[in-house]
N, CA, C and O of each residue as an XYZ file, in Angstrom:
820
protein
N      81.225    105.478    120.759
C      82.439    104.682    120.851
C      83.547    105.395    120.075
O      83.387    105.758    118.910
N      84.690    105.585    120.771
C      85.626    106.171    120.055
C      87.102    105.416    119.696
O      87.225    104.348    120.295
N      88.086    105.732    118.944
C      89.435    104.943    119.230
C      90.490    106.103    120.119
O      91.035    107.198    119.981
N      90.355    105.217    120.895
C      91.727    105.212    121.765
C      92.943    104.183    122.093
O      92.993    103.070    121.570
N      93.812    104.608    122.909
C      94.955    104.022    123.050
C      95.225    102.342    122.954
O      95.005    101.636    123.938
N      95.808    101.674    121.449
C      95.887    100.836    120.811
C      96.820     99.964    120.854
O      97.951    100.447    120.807
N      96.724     98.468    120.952
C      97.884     97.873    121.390
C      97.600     96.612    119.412
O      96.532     96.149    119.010
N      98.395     96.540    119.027
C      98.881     95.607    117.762
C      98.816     93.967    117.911
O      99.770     93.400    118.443
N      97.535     93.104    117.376
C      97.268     92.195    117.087
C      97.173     92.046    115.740
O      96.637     92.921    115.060
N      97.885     90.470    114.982
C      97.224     90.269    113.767
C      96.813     89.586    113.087
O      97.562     88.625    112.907
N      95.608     89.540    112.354
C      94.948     88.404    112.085
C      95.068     88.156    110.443
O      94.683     89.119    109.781
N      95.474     87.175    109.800
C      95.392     86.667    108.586
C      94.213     85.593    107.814
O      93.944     84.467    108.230
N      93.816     86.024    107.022
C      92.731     84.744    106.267
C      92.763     85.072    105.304
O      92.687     86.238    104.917
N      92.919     83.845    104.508
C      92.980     83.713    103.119
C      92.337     82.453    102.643
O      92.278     81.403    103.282
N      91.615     82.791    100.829
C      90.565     81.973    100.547
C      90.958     82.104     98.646
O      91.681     82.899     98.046
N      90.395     81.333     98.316
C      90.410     81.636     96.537
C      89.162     81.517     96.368
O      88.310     80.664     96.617
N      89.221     82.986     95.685
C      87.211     83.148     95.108
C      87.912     83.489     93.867
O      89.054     83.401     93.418
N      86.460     84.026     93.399
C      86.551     83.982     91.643
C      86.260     85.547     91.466
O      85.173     85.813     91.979
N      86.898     86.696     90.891
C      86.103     87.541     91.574
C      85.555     88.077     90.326
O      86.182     87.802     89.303
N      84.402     88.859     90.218
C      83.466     89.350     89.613
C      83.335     90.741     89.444
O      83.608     91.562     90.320
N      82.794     91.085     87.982
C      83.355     92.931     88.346
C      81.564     93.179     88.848
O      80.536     92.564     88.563
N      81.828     94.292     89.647
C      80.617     95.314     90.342
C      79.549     95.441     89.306
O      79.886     95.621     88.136
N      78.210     95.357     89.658
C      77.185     96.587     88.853
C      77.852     97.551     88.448
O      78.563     98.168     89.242
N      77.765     97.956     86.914
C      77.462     99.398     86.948
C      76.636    100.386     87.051
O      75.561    100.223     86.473
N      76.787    101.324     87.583
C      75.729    101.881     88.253
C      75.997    103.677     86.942
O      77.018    104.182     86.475
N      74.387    104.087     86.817
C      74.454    105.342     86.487
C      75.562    106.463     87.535
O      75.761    106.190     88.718
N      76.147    107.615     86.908
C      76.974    108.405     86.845
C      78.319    108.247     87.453
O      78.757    107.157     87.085
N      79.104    108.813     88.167
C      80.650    108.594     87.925
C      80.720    106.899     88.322
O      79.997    106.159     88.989
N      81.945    106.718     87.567
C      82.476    105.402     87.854
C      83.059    105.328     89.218
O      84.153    105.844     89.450
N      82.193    104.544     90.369
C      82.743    104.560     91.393
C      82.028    103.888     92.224
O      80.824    104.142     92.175
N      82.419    102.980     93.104
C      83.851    102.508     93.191
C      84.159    101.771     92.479
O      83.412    100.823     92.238
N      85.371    101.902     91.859
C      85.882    100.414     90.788
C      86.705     99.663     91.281
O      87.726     99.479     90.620
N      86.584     99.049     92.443
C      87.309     98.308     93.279
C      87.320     98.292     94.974
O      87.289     99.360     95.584
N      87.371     96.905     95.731
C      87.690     96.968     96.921
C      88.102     95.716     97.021
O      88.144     94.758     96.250
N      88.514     95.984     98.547
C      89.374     94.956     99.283
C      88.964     93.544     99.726
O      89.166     93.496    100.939
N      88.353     92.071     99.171
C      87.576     91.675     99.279
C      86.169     91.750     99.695
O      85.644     92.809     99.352
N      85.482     91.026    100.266
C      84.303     91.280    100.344
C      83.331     89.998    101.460
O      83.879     89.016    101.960
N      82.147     90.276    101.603
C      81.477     89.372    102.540
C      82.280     88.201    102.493
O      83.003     87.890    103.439
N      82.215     87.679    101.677
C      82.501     86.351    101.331
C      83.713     85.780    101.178
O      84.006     84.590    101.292
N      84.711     87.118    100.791
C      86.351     86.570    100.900
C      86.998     87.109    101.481
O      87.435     88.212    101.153
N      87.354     86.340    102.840
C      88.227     87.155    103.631
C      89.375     87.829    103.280
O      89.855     87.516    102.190
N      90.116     88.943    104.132
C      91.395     89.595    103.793
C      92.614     89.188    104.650
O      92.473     88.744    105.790
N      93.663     89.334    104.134
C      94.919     89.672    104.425
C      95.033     90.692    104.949
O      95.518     91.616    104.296
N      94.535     90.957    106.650
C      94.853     92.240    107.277
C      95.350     92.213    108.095
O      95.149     91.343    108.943
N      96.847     93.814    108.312
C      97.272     93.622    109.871
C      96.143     94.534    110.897
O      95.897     95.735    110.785
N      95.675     93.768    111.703
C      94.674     94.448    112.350
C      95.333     94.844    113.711
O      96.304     94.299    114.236
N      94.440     96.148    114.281
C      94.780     96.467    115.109
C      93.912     96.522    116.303
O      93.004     97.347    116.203
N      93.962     95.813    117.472
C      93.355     96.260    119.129
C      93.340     97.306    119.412
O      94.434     97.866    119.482
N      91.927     98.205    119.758
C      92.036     99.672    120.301
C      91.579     98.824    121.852
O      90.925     97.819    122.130
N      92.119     99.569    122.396
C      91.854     99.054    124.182
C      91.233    100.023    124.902
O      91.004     99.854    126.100
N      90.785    101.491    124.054
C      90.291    102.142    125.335
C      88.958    103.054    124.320
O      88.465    104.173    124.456
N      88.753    102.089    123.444
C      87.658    103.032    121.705
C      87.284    102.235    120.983
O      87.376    101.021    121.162
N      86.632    102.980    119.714
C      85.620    102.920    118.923
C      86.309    101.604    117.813
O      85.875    100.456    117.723
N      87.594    102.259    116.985
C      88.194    101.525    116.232
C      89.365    101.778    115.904
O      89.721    102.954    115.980
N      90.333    100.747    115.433
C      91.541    100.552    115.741
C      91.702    100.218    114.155
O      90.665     99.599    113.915
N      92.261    100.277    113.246
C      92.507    100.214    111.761
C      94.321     99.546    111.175
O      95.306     99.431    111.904
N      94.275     99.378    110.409
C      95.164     98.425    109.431
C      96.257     98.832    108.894
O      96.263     99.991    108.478
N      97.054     98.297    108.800
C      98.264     98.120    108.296
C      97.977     97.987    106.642
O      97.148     98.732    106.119
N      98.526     97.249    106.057
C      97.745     96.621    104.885
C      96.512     96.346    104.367
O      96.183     95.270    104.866
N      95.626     96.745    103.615
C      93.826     96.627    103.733
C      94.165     95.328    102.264
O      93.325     94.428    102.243
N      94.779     95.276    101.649
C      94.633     94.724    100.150
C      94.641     93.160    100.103
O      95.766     92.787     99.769
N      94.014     92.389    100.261
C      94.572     90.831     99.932
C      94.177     90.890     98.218
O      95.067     90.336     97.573
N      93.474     91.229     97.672
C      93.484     91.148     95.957
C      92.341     92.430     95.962
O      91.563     92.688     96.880
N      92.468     93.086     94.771
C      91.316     94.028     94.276
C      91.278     93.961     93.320
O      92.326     93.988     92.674
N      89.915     93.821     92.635
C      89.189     93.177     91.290
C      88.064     94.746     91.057
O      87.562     95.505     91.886
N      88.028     94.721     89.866
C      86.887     95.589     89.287
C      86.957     95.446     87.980
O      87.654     94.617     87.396
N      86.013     96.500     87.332
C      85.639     96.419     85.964
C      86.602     97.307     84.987
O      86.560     97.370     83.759
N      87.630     98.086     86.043
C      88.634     98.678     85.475
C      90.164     98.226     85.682
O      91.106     99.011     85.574
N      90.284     96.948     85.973
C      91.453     96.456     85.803
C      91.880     95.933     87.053
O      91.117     95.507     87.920
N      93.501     95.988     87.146
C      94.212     95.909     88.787
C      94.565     97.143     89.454
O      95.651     97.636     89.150
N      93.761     97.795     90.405
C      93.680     99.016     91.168
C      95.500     98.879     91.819
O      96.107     99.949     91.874
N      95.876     98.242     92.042
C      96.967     98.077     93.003
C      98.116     98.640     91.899
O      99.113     99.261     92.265
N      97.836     98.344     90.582
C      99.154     98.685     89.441
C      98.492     99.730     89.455
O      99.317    100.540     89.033
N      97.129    100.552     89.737
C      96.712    101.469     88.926
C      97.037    102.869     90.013
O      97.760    103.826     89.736
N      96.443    102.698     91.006
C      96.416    103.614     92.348
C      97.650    103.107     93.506
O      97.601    103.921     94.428
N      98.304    102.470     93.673
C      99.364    102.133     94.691
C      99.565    103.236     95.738
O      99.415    103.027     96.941
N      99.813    104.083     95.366
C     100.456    105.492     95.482
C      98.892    106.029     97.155
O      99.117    106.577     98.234
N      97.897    105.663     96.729
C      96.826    105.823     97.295
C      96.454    105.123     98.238
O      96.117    105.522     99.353
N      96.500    103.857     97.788
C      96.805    102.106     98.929
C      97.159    102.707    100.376
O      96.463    102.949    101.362
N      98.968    102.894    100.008
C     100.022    103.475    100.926
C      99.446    104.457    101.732
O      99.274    104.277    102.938
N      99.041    105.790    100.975
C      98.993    106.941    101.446
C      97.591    106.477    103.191
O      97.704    106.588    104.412
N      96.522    106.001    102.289
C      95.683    106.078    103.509
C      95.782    105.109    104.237
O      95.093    105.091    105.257
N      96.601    104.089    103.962
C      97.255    103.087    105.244
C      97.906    104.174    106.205
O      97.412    104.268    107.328
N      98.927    104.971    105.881
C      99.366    105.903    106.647
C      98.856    106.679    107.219
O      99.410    107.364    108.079
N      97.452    106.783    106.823
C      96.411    108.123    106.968
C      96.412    107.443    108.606
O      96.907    108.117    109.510
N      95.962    106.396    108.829
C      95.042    105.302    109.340
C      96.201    104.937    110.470
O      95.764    104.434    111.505
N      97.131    105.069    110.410
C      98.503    104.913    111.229
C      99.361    105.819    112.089
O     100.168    105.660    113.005
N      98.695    107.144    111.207
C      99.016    108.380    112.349
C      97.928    108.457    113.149
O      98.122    108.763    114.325
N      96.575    108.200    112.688
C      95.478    108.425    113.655
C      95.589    107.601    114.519
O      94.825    107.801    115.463
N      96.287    106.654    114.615
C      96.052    105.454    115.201
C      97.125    105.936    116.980
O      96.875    105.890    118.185
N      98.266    106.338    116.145
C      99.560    106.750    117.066
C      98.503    108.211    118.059
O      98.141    108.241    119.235
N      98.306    109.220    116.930
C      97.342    110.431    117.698
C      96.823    109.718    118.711
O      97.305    110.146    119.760
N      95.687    108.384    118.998
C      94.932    108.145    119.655
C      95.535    108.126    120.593
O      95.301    108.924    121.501
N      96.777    106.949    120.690
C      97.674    106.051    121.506
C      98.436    107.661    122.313
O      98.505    107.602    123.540
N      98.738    108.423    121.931
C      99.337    109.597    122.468
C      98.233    110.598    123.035
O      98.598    111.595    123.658
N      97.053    110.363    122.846
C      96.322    111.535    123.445
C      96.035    112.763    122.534
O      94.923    113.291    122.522
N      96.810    113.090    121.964
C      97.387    114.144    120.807
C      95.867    114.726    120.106
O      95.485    114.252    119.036
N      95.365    115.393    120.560
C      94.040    115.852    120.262
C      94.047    116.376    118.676
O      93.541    115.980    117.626
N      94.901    117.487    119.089
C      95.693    118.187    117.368
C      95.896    117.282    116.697
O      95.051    117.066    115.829
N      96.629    116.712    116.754
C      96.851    115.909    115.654
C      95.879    114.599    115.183
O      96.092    113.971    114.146
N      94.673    114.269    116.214
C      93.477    113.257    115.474
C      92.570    114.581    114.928
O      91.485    114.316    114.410
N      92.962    115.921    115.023
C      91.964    116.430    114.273
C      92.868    117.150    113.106
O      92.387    118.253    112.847
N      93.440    117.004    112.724
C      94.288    116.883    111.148
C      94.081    116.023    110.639
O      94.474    116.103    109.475
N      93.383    114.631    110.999
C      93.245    113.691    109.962
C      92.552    114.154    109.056
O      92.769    114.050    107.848
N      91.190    114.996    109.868
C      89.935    115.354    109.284
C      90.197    116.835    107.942
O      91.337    117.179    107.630
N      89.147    117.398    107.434
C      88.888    117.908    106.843
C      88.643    119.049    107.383
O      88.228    118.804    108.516
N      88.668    120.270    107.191
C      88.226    121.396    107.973
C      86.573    121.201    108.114
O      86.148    121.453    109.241
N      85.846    120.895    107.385
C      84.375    120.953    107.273
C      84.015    119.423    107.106
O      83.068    119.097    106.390
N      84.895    118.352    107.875
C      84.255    116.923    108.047
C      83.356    116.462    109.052
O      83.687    116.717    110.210
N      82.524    115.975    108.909
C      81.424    115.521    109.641
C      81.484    114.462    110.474
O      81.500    113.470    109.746
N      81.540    114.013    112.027
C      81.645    112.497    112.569
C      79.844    112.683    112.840
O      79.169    113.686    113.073
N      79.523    111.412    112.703
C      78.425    111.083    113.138
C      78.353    110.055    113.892
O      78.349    108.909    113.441
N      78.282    110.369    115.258
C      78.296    109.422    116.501
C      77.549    109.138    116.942
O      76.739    110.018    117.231
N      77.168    107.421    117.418
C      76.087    106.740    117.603
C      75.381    107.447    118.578
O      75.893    107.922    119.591
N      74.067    107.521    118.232
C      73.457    108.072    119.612
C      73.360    109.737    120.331
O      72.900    110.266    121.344
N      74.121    110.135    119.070
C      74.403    111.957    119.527
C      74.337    112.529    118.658
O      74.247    111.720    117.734
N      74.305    114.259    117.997
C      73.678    115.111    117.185
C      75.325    114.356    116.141
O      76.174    113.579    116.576
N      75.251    114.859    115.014
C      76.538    114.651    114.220
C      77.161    116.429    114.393
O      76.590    117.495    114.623
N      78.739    115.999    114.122
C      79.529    117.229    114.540
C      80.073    117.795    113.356
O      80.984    117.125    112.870
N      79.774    118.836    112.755
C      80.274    119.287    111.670
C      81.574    120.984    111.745
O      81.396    122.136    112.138
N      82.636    120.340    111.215
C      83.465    121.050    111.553
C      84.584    120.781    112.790
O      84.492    119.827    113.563
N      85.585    121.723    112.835
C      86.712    121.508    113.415
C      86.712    121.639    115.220
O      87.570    121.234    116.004
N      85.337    122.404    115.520
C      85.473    123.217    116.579
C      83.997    122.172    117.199
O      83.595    122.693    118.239
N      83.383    121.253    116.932
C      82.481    120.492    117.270
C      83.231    119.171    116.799
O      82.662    118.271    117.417
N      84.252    118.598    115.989
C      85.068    117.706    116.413
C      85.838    117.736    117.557
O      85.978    116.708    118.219
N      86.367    118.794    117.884
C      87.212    118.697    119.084
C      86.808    118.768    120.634
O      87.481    118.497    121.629
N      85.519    119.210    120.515
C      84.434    118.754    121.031
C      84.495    117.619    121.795
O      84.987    117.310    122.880
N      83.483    116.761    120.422
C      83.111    115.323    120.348
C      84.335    114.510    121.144
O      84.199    113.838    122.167
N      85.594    114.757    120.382
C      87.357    114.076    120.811
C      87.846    114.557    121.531
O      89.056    114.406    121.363
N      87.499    115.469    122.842
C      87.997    115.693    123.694
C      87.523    114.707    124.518
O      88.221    113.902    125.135
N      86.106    114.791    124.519
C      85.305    114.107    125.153
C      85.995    112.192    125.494
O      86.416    111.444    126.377
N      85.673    112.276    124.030
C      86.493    110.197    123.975
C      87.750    110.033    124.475
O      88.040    108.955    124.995
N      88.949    111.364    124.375
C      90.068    110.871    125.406
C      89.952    110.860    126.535
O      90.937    110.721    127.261
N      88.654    111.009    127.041
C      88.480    111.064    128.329
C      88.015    108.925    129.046
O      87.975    108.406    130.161
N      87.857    108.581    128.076
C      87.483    107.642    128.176
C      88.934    106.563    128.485
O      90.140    106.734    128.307
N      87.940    105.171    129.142
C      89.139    104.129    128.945
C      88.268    102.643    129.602
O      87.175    102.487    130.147
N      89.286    101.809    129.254
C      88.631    100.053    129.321
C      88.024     99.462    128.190
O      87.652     98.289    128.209
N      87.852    100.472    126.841
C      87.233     99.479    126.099
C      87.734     98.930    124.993
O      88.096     99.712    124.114
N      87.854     97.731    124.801
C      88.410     97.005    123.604
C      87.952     96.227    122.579
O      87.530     95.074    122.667
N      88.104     97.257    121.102
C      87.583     96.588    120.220
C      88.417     95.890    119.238
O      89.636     95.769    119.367
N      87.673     95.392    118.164
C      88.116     94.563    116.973
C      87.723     94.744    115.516
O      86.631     94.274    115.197
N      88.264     95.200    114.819
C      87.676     95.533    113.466
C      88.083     94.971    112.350
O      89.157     94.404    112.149
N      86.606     95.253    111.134
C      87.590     94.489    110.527
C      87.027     95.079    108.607
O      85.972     94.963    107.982
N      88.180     95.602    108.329
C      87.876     97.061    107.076
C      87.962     96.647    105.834
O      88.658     95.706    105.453
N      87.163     97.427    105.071
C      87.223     96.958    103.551
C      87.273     98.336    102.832
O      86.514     99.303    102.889
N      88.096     98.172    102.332
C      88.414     99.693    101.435
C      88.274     99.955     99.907
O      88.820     99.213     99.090
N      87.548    101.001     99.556
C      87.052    101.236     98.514
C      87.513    102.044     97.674
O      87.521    103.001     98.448
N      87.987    102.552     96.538
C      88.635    103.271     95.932
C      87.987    104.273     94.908
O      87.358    103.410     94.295
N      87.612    105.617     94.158
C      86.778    105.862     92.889
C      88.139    105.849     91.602
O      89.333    105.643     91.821
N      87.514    106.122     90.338
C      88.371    105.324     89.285
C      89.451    106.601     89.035
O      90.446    106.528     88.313
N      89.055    107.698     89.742
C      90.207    108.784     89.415
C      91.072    108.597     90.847
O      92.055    109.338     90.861
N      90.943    107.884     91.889
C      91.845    107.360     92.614
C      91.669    108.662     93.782
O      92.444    108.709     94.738
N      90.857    109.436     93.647
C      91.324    111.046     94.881
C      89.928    110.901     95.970
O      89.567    111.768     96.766
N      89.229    109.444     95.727
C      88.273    109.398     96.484
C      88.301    108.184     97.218
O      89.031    107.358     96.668
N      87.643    107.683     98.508
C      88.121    106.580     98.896
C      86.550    106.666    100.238
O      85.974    107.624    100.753
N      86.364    105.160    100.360
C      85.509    104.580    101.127
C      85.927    103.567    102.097
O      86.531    102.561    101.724
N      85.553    103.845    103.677
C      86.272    102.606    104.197
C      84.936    101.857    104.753
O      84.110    102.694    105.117
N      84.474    100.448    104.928
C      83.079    100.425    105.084
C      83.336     98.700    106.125
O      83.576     97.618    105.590
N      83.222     98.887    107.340
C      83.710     97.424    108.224
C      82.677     97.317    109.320
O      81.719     98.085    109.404
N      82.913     96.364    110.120
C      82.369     96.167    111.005
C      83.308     95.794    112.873
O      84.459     95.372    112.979
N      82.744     95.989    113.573
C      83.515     96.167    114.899
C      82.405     95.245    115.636
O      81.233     94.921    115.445
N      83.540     94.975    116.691
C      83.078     94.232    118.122
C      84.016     94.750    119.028
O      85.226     94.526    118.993
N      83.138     95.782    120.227
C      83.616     96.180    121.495
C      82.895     95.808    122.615
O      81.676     95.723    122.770
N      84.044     95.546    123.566
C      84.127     94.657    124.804
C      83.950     96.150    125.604
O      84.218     97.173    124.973
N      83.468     96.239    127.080
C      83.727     96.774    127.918
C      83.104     96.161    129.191
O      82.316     95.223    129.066
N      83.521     96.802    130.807
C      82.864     96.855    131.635
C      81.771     97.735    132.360
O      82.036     98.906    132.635
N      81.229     97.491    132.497
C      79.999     98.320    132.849
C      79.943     98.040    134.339
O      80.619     97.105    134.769
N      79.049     98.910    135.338
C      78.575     98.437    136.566
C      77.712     97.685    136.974
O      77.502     97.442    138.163
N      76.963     97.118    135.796
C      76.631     96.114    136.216
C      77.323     94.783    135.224
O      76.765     93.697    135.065
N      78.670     95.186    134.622
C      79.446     93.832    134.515
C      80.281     94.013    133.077
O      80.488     95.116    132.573
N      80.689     92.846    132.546
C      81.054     92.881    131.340
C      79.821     93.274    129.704
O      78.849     92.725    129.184
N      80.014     93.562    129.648
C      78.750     93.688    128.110
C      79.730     94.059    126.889
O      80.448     95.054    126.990
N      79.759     93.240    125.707
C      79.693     93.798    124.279
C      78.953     94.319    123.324
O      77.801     94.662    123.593
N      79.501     94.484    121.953
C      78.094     95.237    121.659
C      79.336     94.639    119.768
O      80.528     94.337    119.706
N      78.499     94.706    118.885
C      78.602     94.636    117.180
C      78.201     95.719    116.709
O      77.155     96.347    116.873
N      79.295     95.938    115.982
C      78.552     97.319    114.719
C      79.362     97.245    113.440
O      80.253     96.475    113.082
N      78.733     98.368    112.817
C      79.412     98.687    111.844
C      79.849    100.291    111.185
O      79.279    101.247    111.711
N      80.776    100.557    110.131
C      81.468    102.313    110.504
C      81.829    102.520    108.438
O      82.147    101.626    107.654
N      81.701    103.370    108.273
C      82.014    103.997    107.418
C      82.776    105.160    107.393
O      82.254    106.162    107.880
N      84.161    105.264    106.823
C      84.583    106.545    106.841
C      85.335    106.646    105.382
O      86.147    105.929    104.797
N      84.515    108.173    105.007
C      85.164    108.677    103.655
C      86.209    109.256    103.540
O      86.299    110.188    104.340
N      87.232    109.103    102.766
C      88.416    109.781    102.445
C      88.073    110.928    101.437
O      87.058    110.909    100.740
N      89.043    111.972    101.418
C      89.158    112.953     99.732
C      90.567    113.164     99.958
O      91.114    113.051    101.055
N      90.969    113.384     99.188
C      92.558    113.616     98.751
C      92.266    115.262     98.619
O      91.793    115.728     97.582
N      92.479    115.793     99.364
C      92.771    117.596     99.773
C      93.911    118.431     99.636
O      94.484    118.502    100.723
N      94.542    119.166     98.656
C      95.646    119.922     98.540
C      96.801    118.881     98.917
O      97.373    119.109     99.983
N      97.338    117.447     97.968
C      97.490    116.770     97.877
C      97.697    115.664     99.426
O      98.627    114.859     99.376
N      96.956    115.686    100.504
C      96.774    115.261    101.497
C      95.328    114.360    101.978
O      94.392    115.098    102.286
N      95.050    112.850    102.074
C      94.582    112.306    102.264
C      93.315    113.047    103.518
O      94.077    113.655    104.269
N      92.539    113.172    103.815
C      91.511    113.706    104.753
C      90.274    112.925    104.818
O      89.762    112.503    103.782
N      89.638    112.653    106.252
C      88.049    112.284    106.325
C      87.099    113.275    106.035
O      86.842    114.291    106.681
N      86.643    112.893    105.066
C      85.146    113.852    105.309
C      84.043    113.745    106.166
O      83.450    114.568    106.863
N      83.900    112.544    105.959
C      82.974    111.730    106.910
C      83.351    110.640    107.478
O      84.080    109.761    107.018
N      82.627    110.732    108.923
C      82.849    109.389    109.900
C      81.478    109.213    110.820
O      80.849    109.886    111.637
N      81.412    108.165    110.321
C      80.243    107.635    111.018
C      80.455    106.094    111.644
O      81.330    105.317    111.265
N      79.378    105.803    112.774
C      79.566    104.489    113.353
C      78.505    104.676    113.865
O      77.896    105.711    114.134
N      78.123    102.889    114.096
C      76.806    102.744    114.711
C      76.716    101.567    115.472
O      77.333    100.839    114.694
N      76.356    100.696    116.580
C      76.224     99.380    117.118
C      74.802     99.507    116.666
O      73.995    100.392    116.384
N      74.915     97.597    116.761
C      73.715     96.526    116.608
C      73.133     96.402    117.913
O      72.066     95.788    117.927
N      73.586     96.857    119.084
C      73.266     96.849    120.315
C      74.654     95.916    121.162
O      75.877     95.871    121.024
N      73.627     95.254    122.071
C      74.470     94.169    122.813
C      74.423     92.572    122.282
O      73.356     91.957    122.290
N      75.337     92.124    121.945
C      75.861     90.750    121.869
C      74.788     89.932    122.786
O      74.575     90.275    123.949
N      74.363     89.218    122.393
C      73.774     88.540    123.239
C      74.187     87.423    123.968
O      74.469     86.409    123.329
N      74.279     87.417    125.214
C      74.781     86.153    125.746
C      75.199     84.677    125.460
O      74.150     84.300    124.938
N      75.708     83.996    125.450
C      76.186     82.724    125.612
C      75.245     82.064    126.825
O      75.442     80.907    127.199
């Protein structure tokens, strides 16, 4: 499943939890913060991909809590940056623009796509993304939680999706869920990794 050409829906929820700082866990401090969680919904502008995998956000932040303070006074600068990251890829898709969904990436970033070998590098991404602009009809829904490390140059995005399509023998959906890592690269936001996976098919009504 890939993202392609994206049309702008948006969904809001809001809740008052109590929030709690993370385990700490042996060696670097990380993550010290994300964007709610199971249990408390976000404040996101979400986006409809209509012809792919996933379609990503405007704003990821409704509150961020950790054991190191308020990330939003602390990292802002970072917030922004990979909202934008997430907004050109988004336009790349919507345009076709092959070059430019493979600048999001890293020279040596990895997608790992459901169901196929994982692609490492620039010349087996373009590959993989030639392939998905070839595609069209499918429309998903996502919905992202973003993770931050305490020196701010590392970042986790970790959500779940529901895509619609038609098939020949009819309509079928399918649930999953996607992880994609950020690094802050010669001061430029980049994926290292992207991965996604479905739960299968939705099961009927």
């Amino acid at each position: 499943m890939t993202r392609l050409s994206m049309a702008c829906a948006t969904s809001t929820a809001s809740t008052s939890t109590t929030a709690s700082s993370p385990p700490r866990r042996s060696g670097p401090t990380w993550p010290i913060a994300c964007a709610g969680s199971a249990s408390e919904p976000r404040s996101v502008s979400a986006y409809t991909d209509t012809a792919g995998r996933r379609a990503h956000h405007g704003p990821v932040h409704k509150r961020l809590h950790g054991s190191h303070g308020d990330f939003m006074s602390k990292h802002p600068d970072a917030v922004a940056a990979i909202t934008q990251r997430y907004q050109e890829w988004m336009k790349a898709i919507r345009e076709r623009d092959l070059e430019a969904i493979l600048s999001i990436y890293a020279d040596d970033a990895t997608y790992m796509p459901p169901g196929r070998p994982l692609a490492t590098g620039r010349a087996k991404l373009k590959e993989v993304w030639g392939g998905y602009l070839q595609r069209k009809d499918f429309v998903a829904e996502y919905t992202p939680t973003l993770h931050l490390s305490d020196a701010g140059d590392m970042a986790y995005d970790i959500g779940r999706y529901r895509i619609s399509m038609v098939k020949d023998e009819g309509p079928v959906s399918f649930v999953g869920k996607y992880v994609v890592v950020w690094k802050k690269v010669d001061g430029q936001w980049r994926a290292m990794l992207d991965m996604d996976n479905d739960n299968g098919p939705e099961a009927k009504a």
